[in-house]
C-alpha positions as CSV (number, residue, x, y, z in Angstrom):
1,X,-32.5,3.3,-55.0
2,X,-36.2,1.8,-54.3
3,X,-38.9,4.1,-53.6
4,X,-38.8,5.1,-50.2
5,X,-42.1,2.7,-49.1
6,X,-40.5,-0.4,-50.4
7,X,-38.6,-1.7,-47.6
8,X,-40.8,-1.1,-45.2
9,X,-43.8,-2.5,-47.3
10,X,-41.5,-5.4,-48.1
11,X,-40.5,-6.0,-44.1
12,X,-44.1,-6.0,-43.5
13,X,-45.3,-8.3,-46.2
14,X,-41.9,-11.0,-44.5
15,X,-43.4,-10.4,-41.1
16,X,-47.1,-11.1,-42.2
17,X,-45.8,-14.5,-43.7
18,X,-43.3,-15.3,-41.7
19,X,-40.5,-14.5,-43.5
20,X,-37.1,-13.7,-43.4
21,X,-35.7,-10.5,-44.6
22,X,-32.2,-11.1,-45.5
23,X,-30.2,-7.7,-46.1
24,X,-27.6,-8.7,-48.3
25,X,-25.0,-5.4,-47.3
26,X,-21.8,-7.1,-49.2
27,X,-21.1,-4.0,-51.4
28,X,-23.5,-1.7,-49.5
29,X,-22.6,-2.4,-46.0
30,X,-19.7,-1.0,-43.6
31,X,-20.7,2.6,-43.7
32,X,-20.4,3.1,-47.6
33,X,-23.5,4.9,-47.9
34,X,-23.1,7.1,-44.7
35,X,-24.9,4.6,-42.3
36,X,-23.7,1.3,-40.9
37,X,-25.6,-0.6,-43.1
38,X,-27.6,0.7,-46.4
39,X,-31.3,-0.2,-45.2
40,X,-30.7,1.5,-42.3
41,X,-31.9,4.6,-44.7
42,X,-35.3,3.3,-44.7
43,X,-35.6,2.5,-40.8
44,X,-36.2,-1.2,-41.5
45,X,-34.3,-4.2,-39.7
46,X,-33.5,-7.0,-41.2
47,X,-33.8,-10.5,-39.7
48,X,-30.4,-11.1,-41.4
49,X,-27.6,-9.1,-42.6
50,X,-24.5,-10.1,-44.6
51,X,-21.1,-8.9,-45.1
52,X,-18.0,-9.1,-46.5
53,X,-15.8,-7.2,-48.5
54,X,-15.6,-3.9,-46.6
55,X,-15.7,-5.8,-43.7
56,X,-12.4,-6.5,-43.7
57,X,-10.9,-3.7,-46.0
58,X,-11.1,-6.2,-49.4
59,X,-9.8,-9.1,-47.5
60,X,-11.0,-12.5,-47.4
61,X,-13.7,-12.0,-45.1
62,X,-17.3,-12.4,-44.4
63,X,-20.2,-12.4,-41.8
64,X,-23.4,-13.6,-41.2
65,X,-25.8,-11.4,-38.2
66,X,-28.9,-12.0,-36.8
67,X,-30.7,-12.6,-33.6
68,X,-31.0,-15.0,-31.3
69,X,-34.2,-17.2,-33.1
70,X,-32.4,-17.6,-36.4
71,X,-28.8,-18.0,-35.4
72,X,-28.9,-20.8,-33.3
73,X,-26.7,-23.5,-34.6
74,X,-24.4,-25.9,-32.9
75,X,-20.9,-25.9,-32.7
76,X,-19.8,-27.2,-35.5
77,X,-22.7,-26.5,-37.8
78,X,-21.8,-23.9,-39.9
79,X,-18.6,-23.5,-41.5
80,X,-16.9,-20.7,-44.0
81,X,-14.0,-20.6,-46.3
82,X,-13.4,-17.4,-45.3
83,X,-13.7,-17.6,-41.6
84,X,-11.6,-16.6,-38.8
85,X,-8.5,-16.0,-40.9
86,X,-6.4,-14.3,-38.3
87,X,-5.0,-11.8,-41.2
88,X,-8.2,-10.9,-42.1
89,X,-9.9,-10.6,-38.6
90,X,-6.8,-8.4,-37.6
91,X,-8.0,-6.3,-40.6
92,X,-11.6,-6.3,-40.0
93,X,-10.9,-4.7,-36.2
94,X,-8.3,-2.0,-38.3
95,X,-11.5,-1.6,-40.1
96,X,-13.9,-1.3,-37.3
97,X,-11.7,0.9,-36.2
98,X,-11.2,3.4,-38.5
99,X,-15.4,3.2,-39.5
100,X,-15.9,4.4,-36.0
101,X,-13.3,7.0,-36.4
102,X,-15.7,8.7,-38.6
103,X,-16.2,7.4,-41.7
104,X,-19.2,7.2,-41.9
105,X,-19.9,10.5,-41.3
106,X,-17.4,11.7,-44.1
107,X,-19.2,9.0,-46.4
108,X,-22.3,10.6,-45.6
109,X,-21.0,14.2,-46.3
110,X,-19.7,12.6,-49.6
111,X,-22.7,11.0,-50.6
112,X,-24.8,14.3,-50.1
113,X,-22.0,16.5,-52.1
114,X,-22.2,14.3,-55.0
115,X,-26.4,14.1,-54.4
116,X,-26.3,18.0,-54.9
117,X,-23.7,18.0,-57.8
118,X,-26.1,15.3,-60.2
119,X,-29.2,17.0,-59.3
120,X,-27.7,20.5,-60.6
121,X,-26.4,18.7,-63.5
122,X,-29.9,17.0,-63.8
123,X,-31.4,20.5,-63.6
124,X,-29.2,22.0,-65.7
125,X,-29.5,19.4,-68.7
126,X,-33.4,18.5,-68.3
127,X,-34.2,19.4,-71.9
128,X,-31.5,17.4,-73.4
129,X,-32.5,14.1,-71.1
130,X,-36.5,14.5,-71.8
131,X,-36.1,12.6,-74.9
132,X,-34.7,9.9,-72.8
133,X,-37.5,9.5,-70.1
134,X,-39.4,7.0,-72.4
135,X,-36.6,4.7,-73.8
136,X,-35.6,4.6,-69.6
137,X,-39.5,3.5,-68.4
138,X,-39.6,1.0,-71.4
């Protein structure tokens, strides 16, 4: 995980120079890590978020979101292999669906068991992973 100031630092520095931040939420995304989206942890919006994969259980989906100023295309302008397969959008609403129905809270619940189980083991083996600190900062 990035230190805690790192999104927001990097949001800032995109804003300053007018740049896009693109959160790309393919294997994070769809309330795997206990919020809708990953960099929601860090309070930061991105000007783009993608998705696929848990969007639509492991089928052949994906999805592009973002406001207004940067997804303004045509009809006709943009075009997916993996787009509005009826399957796969039935999934992604069975998805929806059942993401709503509360898990992400249970992922969150989850993520915070397992947190608690590698810190103890971190604590409880500290002198045996010492040695280790400087091959890991090399």
């Amino acid at each position: 995980m990035p230190p805690r100031d790192f999104l927001p630092r990097l949001r800032a520095l995109a804003t300053e120079h007018g740049i896009l931040l693109v959160a790309d939420e393919i294997q994070s995304g769809m309330g795997r890590t206990g919020k809708l989206y990953a960099i929601e942890h860090w309070n930061v919006q991105a000007d783009i978020v993608v998705l696929a994969k848990g969007i639509a259980s492991g089928l052949p989906l994906g999805a592009i979101i973002g406001g207004g100023g940067v997804m303004s295309w045509p009809p006709g302008s943009h075009g997916s292999t993996f787009g509005g397969n009826p399957v796969s959008c039935a999934a992604a609403l069975a998805t929806l669906d059942l993401i709503e129905g509360g898990l992400i809270e249970n992922a969150a619940l989850r993520g915070a068991e397992v947190r608690r189980g590698l810190e103890n083991l971190r604590s409880r083996h500290a002198a045996k992973l010492s040695g280790f600190a400087s091959v890991w900062k090399s």
